[in-house]
N, CA and C atoms as an extended XYZ file, in Angstrom:
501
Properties=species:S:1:pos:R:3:atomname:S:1:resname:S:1:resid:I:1 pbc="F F F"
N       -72.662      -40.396       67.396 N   UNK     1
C       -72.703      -40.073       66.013 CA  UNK     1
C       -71.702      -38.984       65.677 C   UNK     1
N       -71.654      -38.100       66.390 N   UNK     2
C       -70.567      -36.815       65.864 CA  UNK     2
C       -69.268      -37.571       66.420 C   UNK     2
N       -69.164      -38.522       67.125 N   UNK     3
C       -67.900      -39.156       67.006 CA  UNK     3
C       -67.066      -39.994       66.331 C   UNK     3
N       -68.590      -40.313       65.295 N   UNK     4
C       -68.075      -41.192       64.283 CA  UNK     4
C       -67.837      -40.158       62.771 C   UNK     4
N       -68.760      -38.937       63.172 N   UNK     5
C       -68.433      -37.949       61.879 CA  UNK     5
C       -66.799      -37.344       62.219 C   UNK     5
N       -66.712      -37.476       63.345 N   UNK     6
C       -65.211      -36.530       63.619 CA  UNK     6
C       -64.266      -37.288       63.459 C   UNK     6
N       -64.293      -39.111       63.584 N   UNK     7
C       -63.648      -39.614       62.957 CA  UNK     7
C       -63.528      -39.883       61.558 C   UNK     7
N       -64.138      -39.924       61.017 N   UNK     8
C       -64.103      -40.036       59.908 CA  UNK     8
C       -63.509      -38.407       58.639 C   UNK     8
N       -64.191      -37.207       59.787 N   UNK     9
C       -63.459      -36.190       59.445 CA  UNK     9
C       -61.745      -36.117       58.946 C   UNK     9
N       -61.431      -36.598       60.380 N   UNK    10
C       -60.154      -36.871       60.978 CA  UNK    10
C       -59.219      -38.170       59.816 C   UNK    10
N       -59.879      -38.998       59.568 N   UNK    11
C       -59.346      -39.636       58.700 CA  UNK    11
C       -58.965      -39.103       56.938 C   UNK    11
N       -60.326      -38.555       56.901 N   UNK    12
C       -60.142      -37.571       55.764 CA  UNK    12
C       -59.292      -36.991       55.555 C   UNK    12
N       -58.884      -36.005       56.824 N   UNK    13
C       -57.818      -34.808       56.481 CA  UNK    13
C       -56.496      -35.466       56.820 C   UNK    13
N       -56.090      -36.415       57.143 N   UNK    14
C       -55.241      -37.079       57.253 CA  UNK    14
C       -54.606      -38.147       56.129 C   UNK    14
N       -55.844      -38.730       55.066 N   UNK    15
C       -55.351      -38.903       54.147 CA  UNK    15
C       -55.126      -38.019       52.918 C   UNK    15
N       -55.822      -36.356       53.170 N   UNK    16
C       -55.753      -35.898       52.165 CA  UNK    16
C       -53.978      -35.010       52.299 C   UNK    16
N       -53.312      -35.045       53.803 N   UNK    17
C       -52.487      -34.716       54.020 CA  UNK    17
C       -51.145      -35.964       52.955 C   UNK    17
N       -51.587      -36.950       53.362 N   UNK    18
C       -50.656      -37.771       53.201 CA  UNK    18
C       -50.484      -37.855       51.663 C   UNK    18
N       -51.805      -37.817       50.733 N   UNK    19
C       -51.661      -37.882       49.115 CA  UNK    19
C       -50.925      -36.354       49.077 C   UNK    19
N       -51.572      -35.570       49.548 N   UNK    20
C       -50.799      -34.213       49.290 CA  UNK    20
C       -48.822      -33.996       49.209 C   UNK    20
N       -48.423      -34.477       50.333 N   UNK    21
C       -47.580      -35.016       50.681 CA  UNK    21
C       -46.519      -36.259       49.282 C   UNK    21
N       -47.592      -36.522       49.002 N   UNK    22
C       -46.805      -37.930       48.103 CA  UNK    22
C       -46.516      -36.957       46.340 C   UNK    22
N       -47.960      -36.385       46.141 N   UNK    23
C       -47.742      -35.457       45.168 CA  UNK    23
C       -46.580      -34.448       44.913 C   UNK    23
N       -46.242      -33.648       46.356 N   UNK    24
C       -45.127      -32.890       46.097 CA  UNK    24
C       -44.167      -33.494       46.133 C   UNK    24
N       -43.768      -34.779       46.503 N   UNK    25
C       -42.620      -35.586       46.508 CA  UNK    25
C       -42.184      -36.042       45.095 C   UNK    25
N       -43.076      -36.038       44.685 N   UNK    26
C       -42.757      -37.111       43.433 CA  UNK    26
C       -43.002      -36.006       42.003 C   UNK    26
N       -42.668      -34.582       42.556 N   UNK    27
C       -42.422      -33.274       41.326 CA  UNK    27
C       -41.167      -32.638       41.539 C   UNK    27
N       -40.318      -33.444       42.199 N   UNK    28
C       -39.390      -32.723       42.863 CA  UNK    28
C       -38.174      -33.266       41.473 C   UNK    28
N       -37.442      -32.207       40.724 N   UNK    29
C       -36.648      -33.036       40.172 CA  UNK    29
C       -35.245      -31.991       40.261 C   UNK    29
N       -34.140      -32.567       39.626 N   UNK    30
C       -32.943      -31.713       39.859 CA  UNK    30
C       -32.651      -31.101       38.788 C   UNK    30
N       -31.950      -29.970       38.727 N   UNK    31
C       -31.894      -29.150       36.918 CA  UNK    31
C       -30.383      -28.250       37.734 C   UNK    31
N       -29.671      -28.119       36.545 N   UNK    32
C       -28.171      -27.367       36.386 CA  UNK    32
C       -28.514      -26.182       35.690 C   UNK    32
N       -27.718      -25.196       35.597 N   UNK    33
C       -27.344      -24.339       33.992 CA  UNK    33
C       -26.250      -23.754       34.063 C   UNK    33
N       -25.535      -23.375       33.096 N   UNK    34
C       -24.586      -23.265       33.100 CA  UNK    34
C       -24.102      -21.908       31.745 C   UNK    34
N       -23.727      -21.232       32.424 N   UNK    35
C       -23.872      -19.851       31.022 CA  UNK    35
C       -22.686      -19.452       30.051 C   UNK    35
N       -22.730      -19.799       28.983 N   UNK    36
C       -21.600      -20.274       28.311 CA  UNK    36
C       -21.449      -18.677       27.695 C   UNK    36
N       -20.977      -16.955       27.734 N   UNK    37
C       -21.257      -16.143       27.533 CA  UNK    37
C       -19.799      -15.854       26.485 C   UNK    37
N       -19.687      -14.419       25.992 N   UNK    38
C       -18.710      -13.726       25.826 CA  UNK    38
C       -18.320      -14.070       24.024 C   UNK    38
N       -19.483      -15.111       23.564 N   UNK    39
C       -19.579      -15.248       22.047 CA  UNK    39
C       -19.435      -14.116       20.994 C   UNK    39
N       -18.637      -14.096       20.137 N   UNK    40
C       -17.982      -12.969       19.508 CA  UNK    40
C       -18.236      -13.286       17.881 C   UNK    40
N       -18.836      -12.643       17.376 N   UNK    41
C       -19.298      -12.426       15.256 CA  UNK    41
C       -18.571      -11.489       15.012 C   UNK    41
N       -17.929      -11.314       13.799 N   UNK    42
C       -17.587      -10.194       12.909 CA  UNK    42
C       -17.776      -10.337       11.387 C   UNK    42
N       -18.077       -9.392       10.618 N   UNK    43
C       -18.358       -9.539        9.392 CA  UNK    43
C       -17.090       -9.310        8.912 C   UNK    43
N       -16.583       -9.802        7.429 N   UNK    44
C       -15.442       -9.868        6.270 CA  UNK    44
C       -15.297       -8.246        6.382 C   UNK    44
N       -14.758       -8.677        5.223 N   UNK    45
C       -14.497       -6.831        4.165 CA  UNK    45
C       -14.089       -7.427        2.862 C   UNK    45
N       -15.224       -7.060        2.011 N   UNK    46
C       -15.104       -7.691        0.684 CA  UNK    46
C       -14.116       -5.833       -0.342 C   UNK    46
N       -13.066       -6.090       -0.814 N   UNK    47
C       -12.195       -4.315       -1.078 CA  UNK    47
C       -11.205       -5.073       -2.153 C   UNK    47
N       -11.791       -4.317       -3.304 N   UNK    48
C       -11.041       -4.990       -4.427 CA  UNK    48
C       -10.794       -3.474       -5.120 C   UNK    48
N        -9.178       -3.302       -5.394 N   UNK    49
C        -8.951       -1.776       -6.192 CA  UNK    49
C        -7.454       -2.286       -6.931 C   UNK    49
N        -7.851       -1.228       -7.692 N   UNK    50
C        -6.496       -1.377       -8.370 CA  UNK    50
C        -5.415       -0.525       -8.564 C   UNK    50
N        -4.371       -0.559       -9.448 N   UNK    51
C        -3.233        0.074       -9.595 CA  UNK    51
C        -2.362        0.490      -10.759 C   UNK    51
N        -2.414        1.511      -11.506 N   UNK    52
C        -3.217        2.645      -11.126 CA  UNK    52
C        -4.797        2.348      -10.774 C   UNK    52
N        -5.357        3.467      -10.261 N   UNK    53
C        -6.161        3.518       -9.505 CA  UNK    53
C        -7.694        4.177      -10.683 C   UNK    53
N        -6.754        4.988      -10.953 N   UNK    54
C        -7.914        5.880      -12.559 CA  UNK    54
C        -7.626        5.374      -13.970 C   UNK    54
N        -8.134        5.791      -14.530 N   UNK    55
C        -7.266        5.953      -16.545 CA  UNK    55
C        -5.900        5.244      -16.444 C   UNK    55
N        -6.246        4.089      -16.708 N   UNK    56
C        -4.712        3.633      -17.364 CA  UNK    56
C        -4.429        3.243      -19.046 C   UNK    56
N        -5.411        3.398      -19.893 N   UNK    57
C        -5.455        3.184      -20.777 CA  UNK    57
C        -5.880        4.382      -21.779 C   UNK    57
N        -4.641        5.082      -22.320 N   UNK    58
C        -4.866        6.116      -22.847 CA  UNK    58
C        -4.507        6.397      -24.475 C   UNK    58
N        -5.128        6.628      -25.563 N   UNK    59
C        -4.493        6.691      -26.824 CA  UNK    59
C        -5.423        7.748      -27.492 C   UNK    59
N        -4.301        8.767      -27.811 N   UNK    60
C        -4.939        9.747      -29.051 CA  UNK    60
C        -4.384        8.873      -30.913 C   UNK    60
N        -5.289        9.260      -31.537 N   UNK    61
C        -4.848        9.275      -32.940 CA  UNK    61
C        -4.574        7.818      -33.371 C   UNK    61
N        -5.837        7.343      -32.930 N   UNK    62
C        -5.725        5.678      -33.094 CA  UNK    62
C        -5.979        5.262      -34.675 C   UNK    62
N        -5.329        4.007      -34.838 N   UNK    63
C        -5.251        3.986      -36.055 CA  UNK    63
C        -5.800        2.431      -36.033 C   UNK    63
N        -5.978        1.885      -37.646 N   UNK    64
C        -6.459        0.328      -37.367 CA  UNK    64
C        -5.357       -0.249      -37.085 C   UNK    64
N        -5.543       -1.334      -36.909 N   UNK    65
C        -4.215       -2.525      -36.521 CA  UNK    65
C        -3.058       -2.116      -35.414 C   UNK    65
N        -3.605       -0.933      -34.995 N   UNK    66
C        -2.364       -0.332      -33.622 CA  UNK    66
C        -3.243       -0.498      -32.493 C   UNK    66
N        -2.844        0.016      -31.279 N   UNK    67
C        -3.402        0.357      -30.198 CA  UNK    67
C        -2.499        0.011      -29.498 C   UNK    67
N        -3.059        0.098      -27.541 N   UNK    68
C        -2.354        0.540      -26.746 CA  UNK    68
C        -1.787       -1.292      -25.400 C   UNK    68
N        -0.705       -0.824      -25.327 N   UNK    69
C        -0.658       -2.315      -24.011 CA  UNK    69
C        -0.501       -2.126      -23.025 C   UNK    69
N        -1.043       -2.012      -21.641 N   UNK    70
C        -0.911       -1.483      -20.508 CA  UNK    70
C        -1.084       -2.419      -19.373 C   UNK    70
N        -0.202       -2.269      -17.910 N   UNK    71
C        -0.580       -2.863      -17.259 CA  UNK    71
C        -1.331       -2.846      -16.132 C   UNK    71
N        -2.216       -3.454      -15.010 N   UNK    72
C        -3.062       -2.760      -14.209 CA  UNK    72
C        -2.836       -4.348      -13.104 C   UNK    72
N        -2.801       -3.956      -11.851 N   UNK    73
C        -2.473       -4.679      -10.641 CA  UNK    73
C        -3.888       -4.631      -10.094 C   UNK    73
N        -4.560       -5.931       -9.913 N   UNK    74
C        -6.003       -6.062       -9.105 CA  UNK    74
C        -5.050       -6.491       -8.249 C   UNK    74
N        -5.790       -5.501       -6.576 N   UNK    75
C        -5.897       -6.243       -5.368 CA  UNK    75
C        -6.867       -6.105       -4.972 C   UNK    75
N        -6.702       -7.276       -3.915 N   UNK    76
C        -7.734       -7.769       -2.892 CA  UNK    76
C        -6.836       -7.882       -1.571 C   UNK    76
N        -7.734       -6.094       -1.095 N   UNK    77
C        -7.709       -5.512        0.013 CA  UNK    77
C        -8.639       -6.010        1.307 C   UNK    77
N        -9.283       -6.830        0.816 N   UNK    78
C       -10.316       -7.077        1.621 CA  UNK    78
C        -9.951       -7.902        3.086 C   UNK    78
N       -10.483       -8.762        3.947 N   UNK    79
C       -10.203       -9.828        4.626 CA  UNK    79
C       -10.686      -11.060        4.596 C   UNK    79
N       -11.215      -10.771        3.564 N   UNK    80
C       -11.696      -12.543        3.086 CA  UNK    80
C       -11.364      -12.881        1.242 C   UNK    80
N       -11.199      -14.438        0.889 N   UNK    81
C       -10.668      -14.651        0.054 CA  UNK    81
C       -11.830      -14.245       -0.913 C   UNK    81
N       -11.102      -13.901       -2.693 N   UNK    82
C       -13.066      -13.244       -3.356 CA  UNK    82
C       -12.486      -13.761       -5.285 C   UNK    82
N       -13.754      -14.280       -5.585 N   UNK    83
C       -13.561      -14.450       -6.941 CA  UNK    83
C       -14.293      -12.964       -7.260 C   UNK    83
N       -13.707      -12.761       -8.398 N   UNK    84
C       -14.131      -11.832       -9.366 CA  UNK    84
C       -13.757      -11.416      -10.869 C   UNK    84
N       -14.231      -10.747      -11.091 N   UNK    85
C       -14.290      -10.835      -12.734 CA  UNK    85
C       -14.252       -8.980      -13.456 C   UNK    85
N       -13.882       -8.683      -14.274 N   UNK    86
C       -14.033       -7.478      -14.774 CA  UNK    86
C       -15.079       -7.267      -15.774 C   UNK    86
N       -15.274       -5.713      -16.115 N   UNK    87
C       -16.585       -6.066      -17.283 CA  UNK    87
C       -16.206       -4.347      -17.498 C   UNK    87
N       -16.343       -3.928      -18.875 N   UNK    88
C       -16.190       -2.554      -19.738 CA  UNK    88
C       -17.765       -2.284      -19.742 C   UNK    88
N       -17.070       -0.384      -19.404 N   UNK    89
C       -18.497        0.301      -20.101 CA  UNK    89
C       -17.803        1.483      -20.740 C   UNK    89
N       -19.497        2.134      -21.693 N   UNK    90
C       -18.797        2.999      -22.133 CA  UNK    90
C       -19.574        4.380      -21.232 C   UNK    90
N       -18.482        5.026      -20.814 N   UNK    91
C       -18.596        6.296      -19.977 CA  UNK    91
C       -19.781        7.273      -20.994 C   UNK    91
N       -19.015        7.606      -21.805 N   UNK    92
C       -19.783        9.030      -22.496 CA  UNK    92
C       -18.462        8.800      -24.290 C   UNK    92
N       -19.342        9.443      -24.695 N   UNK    93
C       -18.811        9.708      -26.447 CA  UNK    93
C       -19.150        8.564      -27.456 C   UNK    93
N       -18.231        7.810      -28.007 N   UNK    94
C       -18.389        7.206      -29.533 CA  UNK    94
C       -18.862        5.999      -28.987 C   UNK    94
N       -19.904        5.739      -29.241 N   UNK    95
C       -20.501        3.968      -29.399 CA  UNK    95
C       -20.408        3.226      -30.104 C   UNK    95
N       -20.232        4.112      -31.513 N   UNK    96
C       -19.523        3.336      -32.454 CA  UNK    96
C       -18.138        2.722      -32.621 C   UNK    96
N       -17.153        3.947      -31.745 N   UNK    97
C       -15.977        3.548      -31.211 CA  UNK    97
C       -16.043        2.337      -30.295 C   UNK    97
N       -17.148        2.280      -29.375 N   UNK    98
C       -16.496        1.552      -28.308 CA  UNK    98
C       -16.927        0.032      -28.794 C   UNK    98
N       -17.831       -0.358      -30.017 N   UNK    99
C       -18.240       -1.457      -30.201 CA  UNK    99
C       -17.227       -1.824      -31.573 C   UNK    99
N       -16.415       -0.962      -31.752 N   UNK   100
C       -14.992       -1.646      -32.944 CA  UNK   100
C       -14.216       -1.427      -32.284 C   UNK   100
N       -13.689       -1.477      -30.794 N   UNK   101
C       -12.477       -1.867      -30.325 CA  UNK   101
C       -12.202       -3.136      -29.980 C   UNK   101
N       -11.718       -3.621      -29.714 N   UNK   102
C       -11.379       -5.101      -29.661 CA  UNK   102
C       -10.260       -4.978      -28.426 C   UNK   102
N       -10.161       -5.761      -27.786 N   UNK   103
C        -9.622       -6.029      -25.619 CA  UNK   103
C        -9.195       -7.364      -25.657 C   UNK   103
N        -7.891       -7.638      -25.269 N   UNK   104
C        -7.141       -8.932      -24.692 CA  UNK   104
C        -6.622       -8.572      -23.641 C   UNK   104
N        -7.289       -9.059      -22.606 N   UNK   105
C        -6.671       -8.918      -21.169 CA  UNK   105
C        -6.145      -10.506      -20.989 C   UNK   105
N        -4.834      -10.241      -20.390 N   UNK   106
C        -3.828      -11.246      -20.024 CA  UNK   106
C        -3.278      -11.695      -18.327 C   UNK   106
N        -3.266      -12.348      -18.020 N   UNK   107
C        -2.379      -12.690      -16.596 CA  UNK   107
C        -1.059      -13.604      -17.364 C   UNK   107
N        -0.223      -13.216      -17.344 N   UNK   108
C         0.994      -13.680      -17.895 CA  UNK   108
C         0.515      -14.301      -19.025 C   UNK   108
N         0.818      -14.963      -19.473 N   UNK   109
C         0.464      -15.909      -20.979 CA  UNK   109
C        -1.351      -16.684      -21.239 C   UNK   109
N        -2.036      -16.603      -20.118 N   UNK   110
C        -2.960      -16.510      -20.506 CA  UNK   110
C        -3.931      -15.341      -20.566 C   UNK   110
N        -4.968      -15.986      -21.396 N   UNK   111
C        -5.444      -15.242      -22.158 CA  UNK   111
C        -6.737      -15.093      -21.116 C   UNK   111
N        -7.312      -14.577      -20.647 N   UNK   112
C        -8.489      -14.202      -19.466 CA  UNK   112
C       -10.045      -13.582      -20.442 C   UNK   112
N        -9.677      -12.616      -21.360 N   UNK   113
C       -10.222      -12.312      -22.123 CA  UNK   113
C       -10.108      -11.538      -23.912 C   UNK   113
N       -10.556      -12.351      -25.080 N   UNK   114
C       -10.405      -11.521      -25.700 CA  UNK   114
C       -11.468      -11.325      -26.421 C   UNK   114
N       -11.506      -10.777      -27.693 N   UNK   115
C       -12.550       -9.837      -28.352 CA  UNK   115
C       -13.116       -8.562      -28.137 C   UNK   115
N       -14.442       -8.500      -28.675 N   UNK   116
C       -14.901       -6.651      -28.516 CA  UNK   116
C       -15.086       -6.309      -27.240 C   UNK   116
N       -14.916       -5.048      -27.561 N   UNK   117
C       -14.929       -4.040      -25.970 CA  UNK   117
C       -16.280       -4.524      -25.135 C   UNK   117
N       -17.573       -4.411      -26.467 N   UNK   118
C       -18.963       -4.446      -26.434 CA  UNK   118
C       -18.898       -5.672      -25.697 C   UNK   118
N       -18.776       -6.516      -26.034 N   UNK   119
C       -18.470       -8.120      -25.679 CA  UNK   119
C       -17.873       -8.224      -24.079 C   UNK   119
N       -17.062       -7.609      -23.728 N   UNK   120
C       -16.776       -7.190      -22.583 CA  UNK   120
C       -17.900       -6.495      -21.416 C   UNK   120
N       -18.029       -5.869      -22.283 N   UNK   121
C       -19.172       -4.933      -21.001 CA  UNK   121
C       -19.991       -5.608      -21.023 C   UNK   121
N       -20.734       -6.699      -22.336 N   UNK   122
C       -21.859       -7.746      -21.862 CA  UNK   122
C       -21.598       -8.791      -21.004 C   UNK   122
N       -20.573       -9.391      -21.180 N   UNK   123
C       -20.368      -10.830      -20.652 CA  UNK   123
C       -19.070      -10.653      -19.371 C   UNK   123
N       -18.478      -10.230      -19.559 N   UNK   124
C       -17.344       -9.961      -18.876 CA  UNK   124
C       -16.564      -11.093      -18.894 C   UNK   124
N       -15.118      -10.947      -17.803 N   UNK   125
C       -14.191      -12.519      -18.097 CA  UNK   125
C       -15.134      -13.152      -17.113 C   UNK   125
N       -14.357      -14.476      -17.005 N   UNK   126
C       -15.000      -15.163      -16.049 CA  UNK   126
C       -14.460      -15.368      -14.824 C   UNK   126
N       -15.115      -15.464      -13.633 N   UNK   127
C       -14.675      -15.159      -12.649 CA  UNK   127
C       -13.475      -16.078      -12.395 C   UNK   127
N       -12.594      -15.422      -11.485 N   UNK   128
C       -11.242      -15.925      -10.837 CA  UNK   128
C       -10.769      -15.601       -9.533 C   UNK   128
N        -9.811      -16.161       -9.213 N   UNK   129
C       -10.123      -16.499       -8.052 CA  UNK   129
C        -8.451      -15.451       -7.236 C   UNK   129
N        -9.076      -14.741       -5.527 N   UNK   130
C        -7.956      -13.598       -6.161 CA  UNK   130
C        -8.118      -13.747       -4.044 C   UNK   130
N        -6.508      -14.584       -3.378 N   UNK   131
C        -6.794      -14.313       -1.781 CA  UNK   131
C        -6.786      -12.939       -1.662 C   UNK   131
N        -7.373      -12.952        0.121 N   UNK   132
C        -6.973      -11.788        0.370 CA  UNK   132
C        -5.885      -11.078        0.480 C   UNK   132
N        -5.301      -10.168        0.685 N   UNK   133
C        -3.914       -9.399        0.685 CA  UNK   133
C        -3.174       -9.702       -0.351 C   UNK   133
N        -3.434       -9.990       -1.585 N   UNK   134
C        -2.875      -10.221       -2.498 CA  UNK   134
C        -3.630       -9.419       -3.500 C   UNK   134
N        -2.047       -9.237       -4.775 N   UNK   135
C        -2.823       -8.935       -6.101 CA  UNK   135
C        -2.392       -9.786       -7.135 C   UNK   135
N        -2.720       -9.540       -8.640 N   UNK   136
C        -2.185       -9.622       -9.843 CA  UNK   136
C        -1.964       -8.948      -10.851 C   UNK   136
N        -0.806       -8.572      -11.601 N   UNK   137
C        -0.577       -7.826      -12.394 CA  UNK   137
C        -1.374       -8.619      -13.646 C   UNK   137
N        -2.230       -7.944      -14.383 N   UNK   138
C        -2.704       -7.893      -15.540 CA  UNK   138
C        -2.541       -7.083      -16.964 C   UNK   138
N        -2.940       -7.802      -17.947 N   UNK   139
C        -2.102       -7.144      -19.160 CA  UNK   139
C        -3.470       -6.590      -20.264 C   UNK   139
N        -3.459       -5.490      -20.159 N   UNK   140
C        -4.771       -4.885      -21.152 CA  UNK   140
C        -4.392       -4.356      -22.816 C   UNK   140
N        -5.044       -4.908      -23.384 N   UNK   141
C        -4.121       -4.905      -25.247 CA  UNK   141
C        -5.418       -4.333      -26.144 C   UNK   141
N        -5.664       -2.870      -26.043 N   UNK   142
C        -6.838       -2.037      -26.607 CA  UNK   142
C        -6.382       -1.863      -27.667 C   UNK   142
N        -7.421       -2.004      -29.255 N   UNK   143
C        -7.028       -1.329      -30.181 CA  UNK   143
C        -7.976       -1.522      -31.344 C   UNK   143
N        -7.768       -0.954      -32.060 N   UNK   144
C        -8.989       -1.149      -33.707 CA  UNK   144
C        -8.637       -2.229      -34.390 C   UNK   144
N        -9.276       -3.001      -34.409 N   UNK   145
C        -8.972       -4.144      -35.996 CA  UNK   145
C        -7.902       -4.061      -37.045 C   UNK   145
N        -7.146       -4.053      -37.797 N   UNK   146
C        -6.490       -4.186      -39.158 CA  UNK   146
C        -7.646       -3.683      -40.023 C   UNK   146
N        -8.223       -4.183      -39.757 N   UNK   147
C        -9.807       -4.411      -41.268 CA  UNK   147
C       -10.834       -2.838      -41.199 C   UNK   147
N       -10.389       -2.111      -39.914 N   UNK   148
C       -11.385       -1.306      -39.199 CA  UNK   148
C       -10.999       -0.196      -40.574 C   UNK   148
N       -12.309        0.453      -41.248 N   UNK   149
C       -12.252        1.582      -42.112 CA  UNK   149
C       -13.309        2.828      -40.898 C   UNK   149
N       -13.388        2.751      -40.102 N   UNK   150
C       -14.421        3.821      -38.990 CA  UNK   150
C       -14.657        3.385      -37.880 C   UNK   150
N       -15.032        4.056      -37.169 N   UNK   151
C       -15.364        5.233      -37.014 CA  UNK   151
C       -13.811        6.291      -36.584 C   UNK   151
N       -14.213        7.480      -37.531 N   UNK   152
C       -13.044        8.500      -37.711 CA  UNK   152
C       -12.829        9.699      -37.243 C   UNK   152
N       -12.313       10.213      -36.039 N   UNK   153
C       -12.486       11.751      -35.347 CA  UNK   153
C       -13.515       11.756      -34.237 C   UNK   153
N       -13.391       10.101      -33.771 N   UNK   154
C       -13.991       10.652      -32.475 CA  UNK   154
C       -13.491       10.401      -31.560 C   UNK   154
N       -14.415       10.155      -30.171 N   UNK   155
C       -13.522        9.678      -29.339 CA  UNK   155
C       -14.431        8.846      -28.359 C   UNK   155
N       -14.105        8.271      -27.369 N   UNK   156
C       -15.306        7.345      -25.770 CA  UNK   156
C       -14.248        7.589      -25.238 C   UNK   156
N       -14.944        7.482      -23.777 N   UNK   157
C       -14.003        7.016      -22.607 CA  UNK   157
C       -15.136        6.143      -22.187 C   UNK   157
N       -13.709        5.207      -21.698 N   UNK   158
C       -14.472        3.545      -21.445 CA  UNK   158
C       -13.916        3.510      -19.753 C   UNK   158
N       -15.203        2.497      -19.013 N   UNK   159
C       -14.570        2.233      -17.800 CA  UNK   159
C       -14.274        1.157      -17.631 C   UNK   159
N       -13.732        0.497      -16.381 N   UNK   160
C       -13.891       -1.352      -16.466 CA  UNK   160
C       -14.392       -1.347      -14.862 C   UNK   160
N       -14.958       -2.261      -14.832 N   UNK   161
C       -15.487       -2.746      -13.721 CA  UNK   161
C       -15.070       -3.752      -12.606 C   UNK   161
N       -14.483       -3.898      -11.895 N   UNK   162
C       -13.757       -5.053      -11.224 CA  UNK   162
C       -14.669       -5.349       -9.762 C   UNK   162
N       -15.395       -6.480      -10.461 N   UNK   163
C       -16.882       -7.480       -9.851 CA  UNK   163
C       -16.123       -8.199       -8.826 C   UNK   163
N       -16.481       -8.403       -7.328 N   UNK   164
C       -15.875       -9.538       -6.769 CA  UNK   164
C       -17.353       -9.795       -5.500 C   UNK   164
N       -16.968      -11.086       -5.561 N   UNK   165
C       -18.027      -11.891       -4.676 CA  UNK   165
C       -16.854      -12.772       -3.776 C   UNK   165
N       -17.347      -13.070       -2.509 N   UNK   166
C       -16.918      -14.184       -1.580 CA  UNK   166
C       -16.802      -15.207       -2.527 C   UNK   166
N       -15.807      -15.815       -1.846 N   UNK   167
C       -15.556      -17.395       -2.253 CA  UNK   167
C       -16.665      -18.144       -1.389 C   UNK   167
């Protein structure tokens, strides 16, 4: 009897060898990798200024139907290409001044923007389109109406704003 338990033992551990055996065989699989490193990001530089750089638009003793024509160079300093757009405010002084001036900004023969100053600082031009390392000379045409009877003896200083976004 214990010779038939020891065989049968014996068979046991012999098949539990052999499934054991078949199991690790058949988990065996092959795998690579391969490390693809040294991946490199940099961010733009969005740099839009102009030329002059401060006050280019200056007039004492304004009268109706006169005013001033000046020119101003947007660049785009930046390293990526950028639409943008300009837009007026008024710094400090006459509000009444700054909403009866009237603004035609030009790029050679067209016309980019015209009407009130006010009108300007709300809406601004519409955006355009400006590569990098490049500029444009622009043409600014400030002045009072013909029709304008006031405001008389004062004064604003106005700023402009030069908006630029990525293309």
């Amino acid at each position: 009897m214990k010779s038939s338990k020891m065989k049968i033992l014996k068979s046991l551990l012999v098949i539990g060898v052999i499934a054991a055996m078949g199991v690790s065989a058949t988990s065996a699989v092959f795998s690579s990798q391969y490390v693809n490193a040294g991946n490199s990001f940099a961010t733009g530089v969005l740099k839009v200024t102009t030329d002059p750089a401060n006050a280019f638009l200056l007039a004492d003793n304004m009268m109706p139907g006169r005013g001033v024509i000046r020119t101003l160079t947007v660049w785009n300093n930046g390293t990526v290409d950028v639409n943008y757009r300009i837009k007026a405010f008024l710094q400090s002084g006459s509000e009444e001044l700054f909403n009866a001036l009237v603004i035609t900004v030009k790029k050679e023969n067209a016309v980019l923007y015209t009407g009130s100053l006010s009108g300007l600082a709300t809406n601004g031009t519409a955006f355009r389109p400006l590569a990098k390392n490049t500029g444009e000379q622009l043409t600014f045409e400030l002045g009072l109406p013909s029709g304008a009877t006031g405001p008389q003896g004062v004064k604003a200083w106005i700023g402009f704003t030069f908006e630029a976004v990525q293309q």
